[in-house]
C-alpha positions in Angstrom: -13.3 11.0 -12.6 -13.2 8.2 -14.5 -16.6 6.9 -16.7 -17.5 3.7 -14.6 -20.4 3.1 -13.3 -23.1 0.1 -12.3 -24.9 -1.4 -9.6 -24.2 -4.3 -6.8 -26.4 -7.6 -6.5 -27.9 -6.7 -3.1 -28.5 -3.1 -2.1 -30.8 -1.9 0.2 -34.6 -0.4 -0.4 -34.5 3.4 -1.6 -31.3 3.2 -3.3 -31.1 2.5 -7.2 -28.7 5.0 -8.3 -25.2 3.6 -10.4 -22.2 3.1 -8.2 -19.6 5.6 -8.8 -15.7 5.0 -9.1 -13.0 7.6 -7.3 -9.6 7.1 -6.7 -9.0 7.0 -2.9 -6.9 9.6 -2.8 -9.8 12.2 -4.6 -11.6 11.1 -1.2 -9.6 11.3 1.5 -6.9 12.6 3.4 -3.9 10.2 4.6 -0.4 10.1 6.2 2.2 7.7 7.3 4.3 7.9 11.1 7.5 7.3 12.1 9.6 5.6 14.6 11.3 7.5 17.4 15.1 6.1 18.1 15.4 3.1 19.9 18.5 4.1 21.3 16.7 6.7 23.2 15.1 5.7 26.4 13.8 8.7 27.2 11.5 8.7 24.1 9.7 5.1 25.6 7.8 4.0 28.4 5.4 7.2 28.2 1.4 7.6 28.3 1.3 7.4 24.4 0.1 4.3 22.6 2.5 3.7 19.8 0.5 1.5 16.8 2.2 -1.1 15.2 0.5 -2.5 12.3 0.4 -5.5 13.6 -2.0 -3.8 16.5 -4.5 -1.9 14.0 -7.3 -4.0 15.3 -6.4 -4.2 18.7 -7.3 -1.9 21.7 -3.9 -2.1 23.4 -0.4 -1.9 22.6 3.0 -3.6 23.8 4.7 -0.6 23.3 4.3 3.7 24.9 6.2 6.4 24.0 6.8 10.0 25.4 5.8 13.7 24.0 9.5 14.1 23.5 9.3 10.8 21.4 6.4 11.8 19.5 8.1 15.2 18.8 10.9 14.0 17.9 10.2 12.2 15.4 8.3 11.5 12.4 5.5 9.0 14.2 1.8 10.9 14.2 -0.9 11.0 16.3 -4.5 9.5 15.1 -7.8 9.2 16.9 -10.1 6.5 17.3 -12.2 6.0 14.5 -9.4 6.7 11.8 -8.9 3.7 9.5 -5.4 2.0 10.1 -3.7 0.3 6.9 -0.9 -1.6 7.5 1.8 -1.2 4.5 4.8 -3.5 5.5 5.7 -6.6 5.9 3.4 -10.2 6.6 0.5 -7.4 7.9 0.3 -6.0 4.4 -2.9 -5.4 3.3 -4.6 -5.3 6.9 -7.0 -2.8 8.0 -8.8 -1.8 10.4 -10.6 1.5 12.8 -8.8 2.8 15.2 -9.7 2.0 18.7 -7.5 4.1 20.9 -6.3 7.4 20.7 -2.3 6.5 20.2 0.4 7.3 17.7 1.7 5.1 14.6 4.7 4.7 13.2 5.5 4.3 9.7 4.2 0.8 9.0 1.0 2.4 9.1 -1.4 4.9 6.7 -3.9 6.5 8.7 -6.7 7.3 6.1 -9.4 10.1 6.9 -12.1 10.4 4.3 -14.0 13.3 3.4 -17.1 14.3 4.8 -19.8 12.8 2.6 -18.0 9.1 2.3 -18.0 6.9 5.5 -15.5 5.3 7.1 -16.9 1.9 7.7 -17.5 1.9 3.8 -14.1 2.1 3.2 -12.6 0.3 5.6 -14.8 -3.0 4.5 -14.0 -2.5 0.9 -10.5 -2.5 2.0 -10.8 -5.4 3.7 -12.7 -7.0 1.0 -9.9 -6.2 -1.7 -7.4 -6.9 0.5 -6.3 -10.3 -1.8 -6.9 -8.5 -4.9 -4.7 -5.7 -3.6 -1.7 -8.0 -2.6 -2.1 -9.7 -5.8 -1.5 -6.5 -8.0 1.3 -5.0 -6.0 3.0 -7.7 -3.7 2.4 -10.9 -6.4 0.9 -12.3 -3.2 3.9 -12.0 -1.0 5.3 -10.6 2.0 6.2 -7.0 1.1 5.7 -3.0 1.3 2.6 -1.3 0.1 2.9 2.5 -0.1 0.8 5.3 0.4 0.9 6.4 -3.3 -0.4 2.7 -3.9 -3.3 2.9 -1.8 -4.1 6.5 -2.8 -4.6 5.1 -6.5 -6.7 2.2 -5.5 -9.8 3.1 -7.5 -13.3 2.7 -5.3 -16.7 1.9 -6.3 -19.0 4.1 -4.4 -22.8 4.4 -3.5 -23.5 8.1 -5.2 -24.9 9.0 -1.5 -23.5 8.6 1.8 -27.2 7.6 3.2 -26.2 4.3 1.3 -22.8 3.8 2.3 -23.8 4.7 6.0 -26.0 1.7 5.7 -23.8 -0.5 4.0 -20.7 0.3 6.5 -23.4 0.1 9.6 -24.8 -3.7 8.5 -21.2 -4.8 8.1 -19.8 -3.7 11.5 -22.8 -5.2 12.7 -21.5 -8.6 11.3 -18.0 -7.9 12.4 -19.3 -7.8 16.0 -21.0 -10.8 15.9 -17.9 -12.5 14.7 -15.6 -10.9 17.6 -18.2 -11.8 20.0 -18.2 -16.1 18.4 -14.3 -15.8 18.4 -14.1 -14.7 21.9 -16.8 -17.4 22.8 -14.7 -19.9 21.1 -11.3 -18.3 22.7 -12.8 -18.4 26.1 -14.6 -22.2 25.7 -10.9 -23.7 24.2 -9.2 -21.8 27.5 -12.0 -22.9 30.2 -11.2 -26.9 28.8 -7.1 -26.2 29.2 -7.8 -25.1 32.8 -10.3 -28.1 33.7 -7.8 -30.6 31.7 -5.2 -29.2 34.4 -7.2 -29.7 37.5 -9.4 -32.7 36.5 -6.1 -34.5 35.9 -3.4 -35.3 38.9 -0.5 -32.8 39.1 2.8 -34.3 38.7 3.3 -35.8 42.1 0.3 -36.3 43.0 -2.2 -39.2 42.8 -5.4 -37.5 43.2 -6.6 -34.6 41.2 -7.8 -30.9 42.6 -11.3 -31.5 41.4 -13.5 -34.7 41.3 -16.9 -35.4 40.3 -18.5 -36.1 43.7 -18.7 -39.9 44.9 -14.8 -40.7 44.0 -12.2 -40.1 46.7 -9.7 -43.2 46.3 -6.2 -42.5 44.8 -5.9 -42.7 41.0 -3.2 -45.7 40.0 0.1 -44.6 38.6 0.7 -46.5 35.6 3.1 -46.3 32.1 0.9 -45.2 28.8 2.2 -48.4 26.9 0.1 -50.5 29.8 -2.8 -48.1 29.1 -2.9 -47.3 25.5 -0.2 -49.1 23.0 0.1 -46.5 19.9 1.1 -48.6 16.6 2.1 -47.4 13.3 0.2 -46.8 10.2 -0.4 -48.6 7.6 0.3 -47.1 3.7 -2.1 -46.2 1.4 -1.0 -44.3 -1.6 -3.7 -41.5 -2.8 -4.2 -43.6 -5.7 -4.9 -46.8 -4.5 -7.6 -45.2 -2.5 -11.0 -46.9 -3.5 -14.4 -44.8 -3.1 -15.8 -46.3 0.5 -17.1 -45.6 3.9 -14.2 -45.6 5.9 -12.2 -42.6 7.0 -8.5 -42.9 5.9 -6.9 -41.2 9.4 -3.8 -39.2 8.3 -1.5 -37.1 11.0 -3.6 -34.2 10.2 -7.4 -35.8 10.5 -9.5 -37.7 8.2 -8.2 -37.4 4.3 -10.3 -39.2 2.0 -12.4 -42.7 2.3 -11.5 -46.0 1.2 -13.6 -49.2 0.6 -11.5 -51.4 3.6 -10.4 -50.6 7.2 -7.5 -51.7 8.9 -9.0 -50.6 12.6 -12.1 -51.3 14.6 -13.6 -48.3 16.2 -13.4 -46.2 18.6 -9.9 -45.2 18.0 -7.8 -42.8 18.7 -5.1 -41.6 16.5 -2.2 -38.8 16.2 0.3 -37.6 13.8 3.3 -39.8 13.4 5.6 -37.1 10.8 4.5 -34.2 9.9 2.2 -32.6 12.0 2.5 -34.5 15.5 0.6 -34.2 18.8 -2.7 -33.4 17.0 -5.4 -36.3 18.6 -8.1 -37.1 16.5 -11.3 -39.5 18.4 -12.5 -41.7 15.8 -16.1 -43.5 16.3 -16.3 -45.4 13.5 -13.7 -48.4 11.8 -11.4 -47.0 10.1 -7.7 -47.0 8.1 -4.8 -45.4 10.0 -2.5 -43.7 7.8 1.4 -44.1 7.8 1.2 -41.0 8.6 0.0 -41.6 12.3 0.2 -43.6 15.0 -2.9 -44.9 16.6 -4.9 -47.5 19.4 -7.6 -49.3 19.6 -6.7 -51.5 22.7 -7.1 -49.3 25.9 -6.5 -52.3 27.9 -9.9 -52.1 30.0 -9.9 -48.2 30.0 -12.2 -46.1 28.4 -11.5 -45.3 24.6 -12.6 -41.3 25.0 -11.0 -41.0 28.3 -7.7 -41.9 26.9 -8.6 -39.2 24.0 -8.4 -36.9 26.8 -5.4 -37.9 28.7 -3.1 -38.0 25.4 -4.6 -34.3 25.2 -2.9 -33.2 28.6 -0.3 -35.0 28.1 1.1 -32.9 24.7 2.5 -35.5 22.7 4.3 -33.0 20.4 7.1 -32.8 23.3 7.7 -36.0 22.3 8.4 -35.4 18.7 11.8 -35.5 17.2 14.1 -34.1 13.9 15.3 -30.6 13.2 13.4 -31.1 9.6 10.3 -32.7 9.7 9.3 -33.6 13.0 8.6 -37.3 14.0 6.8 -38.5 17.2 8.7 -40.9 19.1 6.1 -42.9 20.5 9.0 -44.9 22.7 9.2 -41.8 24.6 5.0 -41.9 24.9 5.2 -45.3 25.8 7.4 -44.5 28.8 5.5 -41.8 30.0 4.0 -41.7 33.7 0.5 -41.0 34.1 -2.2 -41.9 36.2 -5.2 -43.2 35.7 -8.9 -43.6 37.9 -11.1 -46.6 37.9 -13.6 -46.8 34.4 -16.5 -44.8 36.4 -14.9 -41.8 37.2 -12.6 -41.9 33.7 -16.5 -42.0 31.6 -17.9 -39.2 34.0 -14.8 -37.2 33.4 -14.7 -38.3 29.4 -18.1 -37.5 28.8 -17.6 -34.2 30.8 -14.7 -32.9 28.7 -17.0 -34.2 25.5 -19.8 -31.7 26.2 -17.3 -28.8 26.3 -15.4 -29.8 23.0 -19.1 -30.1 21.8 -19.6 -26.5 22.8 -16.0 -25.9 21.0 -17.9 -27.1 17.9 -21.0 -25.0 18.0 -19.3 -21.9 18.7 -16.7 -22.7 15.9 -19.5 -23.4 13.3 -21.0 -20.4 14.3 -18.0 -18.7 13.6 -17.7 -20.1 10.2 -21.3 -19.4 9.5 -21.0 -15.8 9.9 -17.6 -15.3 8.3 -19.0 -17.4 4.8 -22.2 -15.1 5.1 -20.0 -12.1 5.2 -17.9 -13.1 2.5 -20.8 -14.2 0.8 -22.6 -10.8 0.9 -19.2 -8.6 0.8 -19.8 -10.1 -2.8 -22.9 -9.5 -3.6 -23.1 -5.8 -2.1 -19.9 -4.1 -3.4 -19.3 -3.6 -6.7 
């Protein structure tokens, strides 16, 4: 055992001992799958889960396999509640507990630990040193971990597993607020694809499936240069950029402030090079980047409305180059859409604005709770 020992930040009441330090592979017991030949039909499209490390967090998987499969082969069986580490590839470094009772292949080091350490314990310190981890042994890129590598990981430990029950228990706890925020968030971002969709003729049609009550006439078919004109950008090196109040609108959102504008809000402005298609709703004057493309003159029409139609309409189609892509906005210009009179397009603007508001809270949320994990992942592990 090696002579190490001290104390995290935070810990909870009770516990004052020094932390100890083991290698994992003192502390549990491990092993690695296998694939069965591909070439073999009758060893897929069975009952068994087969884990792909890619999957370690997830409750299904794309792939099944048959007993003669699993026999045949070096790929084991795990249970749920196992900790999954992924070794290979652009998943190195990932962890996670087993949710299903399924077999992995040999991407994958299922990890067991003894009886008086936990497995949430482990599996969050894992997590927590996952950069640290791919630093040492991968110099931070895409590459193979091994089993003798993570069996020499050395592990600070609580002395008791009273301790690192707790620990692993208040940590889970967090994880499953965070599932529960990202499926909010997942759900919110789909509901507002669907209502675009409906809310929003069909090609072909000049009235959409659903309507806010009150409005029944046909919506007017008309091109997007007669509605909403994009124009280029204007350059501003990072240099010349003077200290001011005006967001400086670059393909990829607001980059900086600078003491002039060049636009008069509300605006509405996408990526011109780069990264294209990406709308951005500005409410304040601003300075378009050459970066983007943007428009201020809505020709009559309401500003956030058109924020909304440009979303349904996907401007990165429109984008050109095998390199870096460019939006042509000749093409957006031509583009067929149509268009309701200014009542119904602020009803259904303002509509679509209280779900991307919802978007927001749920994403800030999320944020919120994954900087308070990291935050105390630091402060109670050693």
């Amino acid at each position: 055992m090696a002579e190490w020992k001290a104390k995290p930040a935070i810990r909870f009441a009770g516990f004052t001992d020094a932390w100890e330090q083991r290698k994992l592979g003192e502390v549990t017991k491990s092993y690695s799958g296998g694939t069965p030949s591909v070439g073999r039909a009758e060893y897929y499209g069975g009952s068994i889960p087969f884990i792909r490390s890619a999957e370690i967090n997830s409750d299904t998987t794309a792939l099944f396999i048959t007993v003669s499969g699993l026999n045949s082969s070096s790929a084991k069986m795990v249970n749920v509640g196992d900790i999954l580490y992924a070794l290979y590839g652009a998943t190195s470094g990932e962890v996670g507990i087993s949710r299903i009772y399924g077999a992995i292949n040999q991407a994958i080091l299922a990890i067991n630990p003894e009886s008086e350490y936990d497995s949430q314990f482990l599996m969050q310190w894992l997590r927590h040193e996952k950069q640290n981890i791919i630093m040492t042994f991968l110099q931070g890129g895409q590459g193979n971990l091994s089993g003798a590598i993570v069996k020499d990981l050395l592990i600070k430990f609580p002395p008791t597993y009273e301790e690192q029950k707790k620990i692993g228990l208040f940590f889970a706890v967090i994880d499953h607020l965070i599932t529960l925020h990202q499926r909010e968030y997942a759900k919110t971002v789909s509901m507002k694809k669907a209502l675009l969709e409906k809310m929003f003729p069909k090609n072909g049609y000049n009235k959409p499936d659903i309507r806010f009550n009150g409005f029944t006439d046909a919506w007017e078919q008309r091109k997007a240069i007669d509605i909403a004109p994009l124009q280029r950008g204007f350059d501003l090196p990072k240099n010349n950029m003077k200290d001011g109040e005006y967001p400086v609108v670059m393909s990829n959102g607001i980059n900086g402030y600078h003491s002039e504008f060049k636009a008069k809000a509300p605006g509405v402005v996408t990526g011109r090079s780069g990264t294209i298609g990406k709308l951005h709703y500005i409410g304040e004057n601003f300075w378009p980047h050459n970066t983007s493309l943007w428009v201020t003159d809505f020709k009559g029409n309401v500003p956030l409305y058109v924020y909304y139609m440009y979303q349904l309409l996907d401007l990165s189609q429109y984008g050109t180059g095998s390199g870096v892509p460019t939006l042509n906005r000749n093409d957006v210009h031509d583009a067929k859409i149509y268009i309701p009179r200014p009542e119904e397009q602020t009803k259904i603007s303002e509509f679509f604005r209280s779900i991307d508001n919802l978007i927001t809270l749920h994403q800030r949320e999320l944020n919120k709770l994954q900087n308070m994990k990291k935050a105390l992942l630091e402060k109670m592990f050693v």
